[in-house]
C-alpha positions in Angstrom: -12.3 139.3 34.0 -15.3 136.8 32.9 -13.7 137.2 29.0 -10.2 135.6 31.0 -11.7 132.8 32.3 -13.9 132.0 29.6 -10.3 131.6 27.6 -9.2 129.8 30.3 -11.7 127.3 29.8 -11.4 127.0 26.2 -7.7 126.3 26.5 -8.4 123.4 29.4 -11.2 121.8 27.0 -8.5 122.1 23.7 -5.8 120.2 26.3 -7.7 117.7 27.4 -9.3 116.3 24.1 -5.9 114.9 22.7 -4.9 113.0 26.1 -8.5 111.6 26.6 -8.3 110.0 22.6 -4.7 108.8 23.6 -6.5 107.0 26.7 -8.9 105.3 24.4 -6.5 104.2 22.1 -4.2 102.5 24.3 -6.4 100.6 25.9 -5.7 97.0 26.0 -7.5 94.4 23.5 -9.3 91.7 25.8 -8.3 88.2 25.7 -9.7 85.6 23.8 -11.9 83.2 25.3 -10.2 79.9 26.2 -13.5 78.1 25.5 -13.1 76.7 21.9 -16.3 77.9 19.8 -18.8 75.2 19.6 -18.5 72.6 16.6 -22.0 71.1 15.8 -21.5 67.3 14.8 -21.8 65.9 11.5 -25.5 65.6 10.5 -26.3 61.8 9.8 -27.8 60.7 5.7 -31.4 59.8 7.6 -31.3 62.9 9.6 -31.0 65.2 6.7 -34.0 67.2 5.0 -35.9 64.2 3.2 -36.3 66.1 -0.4 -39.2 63.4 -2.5 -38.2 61.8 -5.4 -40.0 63.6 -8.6 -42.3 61.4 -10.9 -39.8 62.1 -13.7 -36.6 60.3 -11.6 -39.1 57.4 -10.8 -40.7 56.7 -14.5 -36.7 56.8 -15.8 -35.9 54.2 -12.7 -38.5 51.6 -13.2 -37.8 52.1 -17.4 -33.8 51.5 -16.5 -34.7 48.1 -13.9 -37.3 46.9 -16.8 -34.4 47.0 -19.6 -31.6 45.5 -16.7 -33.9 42.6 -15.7 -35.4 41.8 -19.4 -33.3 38.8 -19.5 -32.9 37.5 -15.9 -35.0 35.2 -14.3 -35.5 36.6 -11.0 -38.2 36.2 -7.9 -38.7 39.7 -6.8 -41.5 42.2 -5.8 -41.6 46.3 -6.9 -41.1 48.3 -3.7 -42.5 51.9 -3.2 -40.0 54.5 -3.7 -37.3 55.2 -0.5 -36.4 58.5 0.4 -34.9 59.1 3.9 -33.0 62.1 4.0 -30.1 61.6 1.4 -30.5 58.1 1.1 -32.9 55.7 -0.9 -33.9 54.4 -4.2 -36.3 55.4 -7.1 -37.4 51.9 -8.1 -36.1 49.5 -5.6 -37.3 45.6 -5.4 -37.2 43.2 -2.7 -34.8 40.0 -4.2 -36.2 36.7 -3.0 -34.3 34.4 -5.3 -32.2 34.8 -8.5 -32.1 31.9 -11.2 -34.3 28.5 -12.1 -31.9 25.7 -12.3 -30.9 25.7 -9.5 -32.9 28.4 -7.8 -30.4 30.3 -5.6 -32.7 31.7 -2.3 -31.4 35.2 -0.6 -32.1 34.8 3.0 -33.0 37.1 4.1 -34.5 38.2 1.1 -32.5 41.7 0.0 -33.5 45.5 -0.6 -31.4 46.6 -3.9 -31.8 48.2 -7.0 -32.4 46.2 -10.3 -28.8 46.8 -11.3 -27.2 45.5 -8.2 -30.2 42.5 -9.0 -28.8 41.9 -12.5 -25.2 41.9 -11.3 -25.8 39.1 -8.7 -27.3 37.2 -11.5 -24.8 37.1 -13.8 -22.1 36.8 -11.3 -24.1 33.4 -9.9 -24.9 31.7 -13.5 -21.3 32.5 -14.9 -18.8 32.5 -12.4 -20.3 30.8 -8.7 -22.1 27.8 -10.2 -18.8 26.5 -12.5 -16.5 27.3 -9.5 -18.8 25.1 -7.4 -19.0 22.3 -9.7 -15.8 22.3 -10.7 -14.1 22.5 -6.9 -17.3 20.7 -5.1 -19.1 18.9 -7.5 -22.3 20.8 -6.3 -24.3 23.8 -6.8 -25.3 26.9 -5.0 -28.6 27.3 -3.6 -28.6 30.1 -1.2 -26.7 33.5 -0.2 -26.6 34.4 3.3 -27.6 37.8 3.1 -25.7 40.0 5.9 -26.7 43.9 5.0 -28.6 45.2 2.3 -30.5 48.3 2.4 -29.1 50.6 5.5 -29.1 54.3 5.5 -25.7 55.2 6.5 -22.4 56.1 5.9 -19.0 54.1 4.9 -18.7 51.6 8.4 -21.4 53.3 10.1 -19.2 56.9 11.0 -20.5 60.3 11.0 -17.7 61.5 9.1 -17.0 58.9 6.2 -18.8 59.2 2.9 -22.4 58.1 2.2 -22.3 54.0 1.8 -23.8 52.3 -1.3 -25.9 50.7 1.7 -27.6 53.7 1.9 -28.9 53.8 -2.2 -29.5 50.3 -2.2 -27.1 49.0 -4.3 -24.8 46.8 -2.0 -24.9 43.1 -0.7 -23.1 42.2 1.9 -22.8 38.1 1.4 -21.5 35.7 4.2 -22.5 32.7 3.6 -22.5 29.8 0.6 -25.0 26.9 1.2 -24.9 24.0 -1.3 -27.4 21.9 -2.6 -25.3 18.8 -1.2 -26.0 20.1 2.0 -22.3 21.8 2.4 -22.0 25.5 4.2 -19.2 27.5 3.9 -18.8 30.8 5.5 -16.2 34.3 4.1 -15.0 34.0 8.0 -13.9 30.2 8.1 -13.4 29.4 3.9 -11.1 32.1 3.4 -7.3 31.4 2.9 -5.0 32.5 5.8 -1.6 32.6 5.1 0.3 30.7 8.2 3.5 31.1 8.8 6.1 28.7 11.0 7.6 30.4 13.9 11.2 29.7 14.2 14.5 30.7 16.4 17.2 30.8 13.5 19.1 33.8 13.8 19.5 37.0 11.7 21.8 36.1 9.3 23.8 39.4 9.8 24.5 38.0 13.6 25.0 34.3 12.3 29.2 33.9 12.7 30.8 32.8 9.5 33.9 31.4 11.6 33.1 26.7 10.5 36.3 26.1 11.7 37.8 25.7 15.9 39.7 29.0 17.2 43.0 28.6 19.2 45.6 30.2 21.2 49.0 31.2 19.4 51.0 29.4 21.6 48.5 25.9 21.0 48.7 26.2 17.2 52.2 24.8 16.7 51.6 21.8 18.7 49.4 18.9 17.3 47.5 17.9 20.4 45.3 21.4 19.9 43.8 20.1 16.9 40.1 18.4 16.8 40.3 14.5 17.8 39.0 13.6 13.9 42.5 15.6 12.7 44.6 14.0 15.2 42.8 10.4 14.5 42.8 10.4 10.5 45.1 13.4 8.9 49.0 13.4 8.7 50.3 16.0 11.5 53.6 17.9 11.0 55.5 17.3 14.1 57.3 20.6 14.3 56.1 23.7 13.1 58.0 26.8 13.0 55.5 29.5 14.1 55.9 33.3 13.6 54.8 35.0 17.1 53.9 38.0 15.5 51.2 36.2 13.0 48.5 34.1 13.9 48.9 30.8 12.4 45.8 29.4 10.3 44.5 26.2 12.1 46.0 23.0 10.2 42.6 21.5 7.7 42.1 18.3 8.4 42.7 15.8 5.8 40.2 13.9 4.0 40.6 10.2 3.9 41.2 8.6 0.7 37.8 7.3 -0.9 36.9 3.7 -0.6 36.1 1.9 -3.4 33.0 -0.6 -4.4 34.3 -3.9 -3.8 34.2 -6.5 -6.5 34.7 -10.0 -6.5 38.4 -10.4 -6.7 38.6 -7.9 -3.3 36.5 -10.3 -1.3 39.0 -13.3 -2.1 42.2 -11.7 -2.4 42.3 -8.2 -0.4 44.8 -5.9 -2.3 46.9 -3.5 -1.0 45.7 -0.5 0.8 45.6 2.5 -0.6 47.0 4.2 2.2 50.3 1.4 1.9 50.8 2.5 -1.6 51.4 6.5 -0.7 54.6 8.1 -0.9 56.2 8.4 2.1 57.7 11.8 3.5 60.6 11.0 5.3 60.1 14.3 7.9 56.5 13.3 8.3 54.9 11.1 10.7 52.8 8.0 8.8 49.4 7.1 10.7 48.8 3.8 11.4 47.3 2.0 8.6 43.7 0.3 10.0 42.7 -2.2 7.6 40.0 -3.5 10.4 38.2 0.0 9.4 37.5 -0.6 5.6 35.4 -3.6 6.7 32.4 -2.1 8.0 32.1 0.2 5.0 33.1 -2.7 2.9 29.6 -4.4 4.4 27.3 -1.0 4.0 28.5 -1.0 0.5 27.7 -4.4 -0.6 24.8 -4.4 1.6 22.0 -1.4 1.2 20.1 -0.6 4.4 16.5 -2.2 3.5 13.9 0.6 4.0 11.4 0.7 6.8 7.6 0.4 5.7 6.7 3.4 8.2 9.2 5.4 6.2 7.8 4.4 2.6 6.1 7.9 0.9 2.3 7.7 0.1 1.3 7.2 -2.9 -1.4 9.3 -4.0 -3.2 11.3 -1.5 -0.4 14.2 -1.3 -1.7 15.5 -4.1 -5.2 15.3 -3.4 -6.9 18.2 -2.2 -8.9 18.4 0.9 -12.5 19.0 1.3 -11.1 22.4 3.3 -9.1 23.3 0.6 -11.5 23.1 -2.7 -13.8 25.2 -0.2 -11.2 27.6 0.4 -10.2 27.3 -3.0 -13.6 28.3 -4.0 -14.0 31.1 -2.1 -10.9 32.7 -3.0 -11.6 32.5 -6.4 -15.3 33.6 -6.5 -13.7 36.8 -5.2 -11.4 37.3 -7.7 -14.6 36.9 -10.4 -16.5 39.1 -8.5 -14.0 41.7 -9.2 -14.6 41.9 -13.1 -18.3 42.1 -12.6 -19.4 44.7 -9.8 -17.8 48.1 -9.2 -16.8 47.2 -5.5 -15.6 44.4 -4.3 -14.1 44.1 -0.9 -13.3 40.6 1.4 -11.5 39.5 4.2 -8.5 40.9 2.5 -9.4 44.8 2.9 -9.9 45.1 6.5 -11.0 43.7 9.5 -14.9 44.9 8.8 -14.9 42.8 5.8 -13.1 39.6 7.1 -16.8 38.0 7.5 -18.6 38.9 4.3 -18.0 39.9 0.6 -19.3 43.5 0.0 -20.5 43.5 -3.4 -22.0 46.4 -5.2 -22.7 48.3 -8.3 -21.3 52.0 -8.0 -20.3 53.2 -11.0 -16.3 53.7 -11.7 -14.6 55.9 -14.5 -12.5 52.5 -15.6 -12.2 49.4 -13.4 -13.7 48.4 -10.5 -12.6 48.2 -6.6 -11.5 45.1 -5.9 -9.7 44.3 -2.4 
């Protein structure tokens, strides 16, 4: 008896072990959590680990701004390394003023690297200084200095690139002032392109019809026609008109041209011209009006005298204004700014640049940036 129900068991336990693994098998997955994970934000270039410049990178710096500033004459002072997180500069210098005759000020003075330094300088004694005394007959004698050294990225996002701000080797430069006195700004000397508002219509909805449109049954008579066709052109009285075509409107008849008079026409008037034409018996002659050849006789031999408020200037069209050869300028010490640093953006970029020209020295593979 005990030996049958210890079998008994022992068949139960060998039954139940294949339906409780079938249980834990089909149990259902849970659901995903509907919270998205959590995305950390962008770390910022300042608030990155800060890793020092080594005395190797700063003895090859100050070697590399000794050899870029051996020929430029240049008011600066050596600045202590920068280092702030991923931006900074090995061997920066604060720029006071670049050039001797004339002396150009940076106000205020500017954070850069002796590259971006030497750039300025050439870019001010070879193509600034002509441009302004060709166009102004003046010289440059300080840069308005916007942003120089700012540890950030591209427009100040999270997400854009690290800016040439942030190494020191970008000028922002918004303002020109002049040693006659003169200021021009990017914002107001830049060229703007204006264009004239006007109503004219598509020309795929303009109507190519020049002539009057008519009824069938008013085309064969000659009172439908305009007043000048009825007044100066030869009308066919009767016209036999097809009711299954549309007739073309009759084209109204050019007068016959008028001639200069001469002496001889003044004494003796000759025969009109219309007088001389060959009649057509079926067709209805207009009235000749010699009365109406005088008044054109009289504008002909007489030419309208021309009214002094009419009379074209002479002279100041082509001058230039004073607005002009200051936009004029500013456009094209843009365009030279383009063959001498790696970036150059303006007004025409975007709408963060439409106050200042960004000018810096990051190196390019062939050309530089220019916008």
């Amino acid at each position: 008896m005990t030996l049958t129900r210890l079998a008994w068991l022992i068949f139960a336990l060998l039954v139940s072990l294949p339906l409780q693994a079938r249980a834990e098998t089909d149990e259902v997955p849970p659901l995903p959590d509907r919270k998205p994970a959590h995305v950390e934000a962008p770390v910022l270039p300042g608030d990155q680990p800060t890793v020092p410049w080594t005395e190797e990178e700063i003895t090859d710096a100050k070697a590399q701004c000794d050899k870029a500033l051996k020929d430029v004459t240049l008011d600066y002072e050596a600045l202590p390394p920068i280092k702030d997180g991923i931006c900074g500069a090995p061997a920066p210098i604060l720029d006071k003023s670049i050039g001797s005759d004339p002396k150009v000020a940076i106000d205020p003075p500017a954070t850069m690297t002796c590259a971006l330094a030497a750039g300025l300088a050439s870019w001010l004694k070879d193509k600034v200084q002509p441009e302004a005394k060709a166009k102004l007959d003046t010289q440059v004698v300080k840069l308005k200095n916007a942003s120089s050294y700012v540890c950030r990225n591209r427009y100040g996002s999270a997400t854009t690139p690290l800016s040439e701000h942030a190494l020191a080797n970008a000028l922002d430069v918004s303002d020109f002032v002049f040693a006659s006195g003169d200021h021009i700004t990017v914002l107001d000397g830049w060229p703007r392109l204006v264009t004239a508002a006007t109503d004219a219509p598509k020309p795929s909805r303009v109507a190519t019809v020049t002539g009057s449109i008519m009824k069938v049954s008013q085309a064969a008579t000659p009172t439908s026609l305009p007043v000048a066709a009825r007044e100066s052109a030869l009308l066919v009285t009767r016209v036999k008109a097809n009711p299954f075509v549309v007739p073309a409107a009759p084209q109204e008849a050019k007068p016959p041209a008028v001639k200069p008079p001469v002496a001889s026409v003044l004494e003796a008037p000759a025969e009109s011209t219309i007088a001389k034409t060959k009649r057509n018996p079926f067709v209805a002659p207009a009235p000749v009006q010699t009365a109406a050849v005088e008044p054109s006789t009289a504008q002909a031999t007489t030419p309208p005298a021309a009214k002094p408020a009419e009379a074209l200037p002479q002279g100041d069209s082509s001058e230039p204004t004073l607005a002009e050869r200051q936009s004029a300028f500013v456009k094209d010490v843009h365009h030279e700014a383009c063959t001498v640093f790696g970036t150059t953006l303006g007004p025409a970029a975007n709408e963060a640049h439409k106050n200042h020209f960004h000018l810096d020295m990051k190196a390019r593979r062939r050309v530089g940036f220019c916008e």
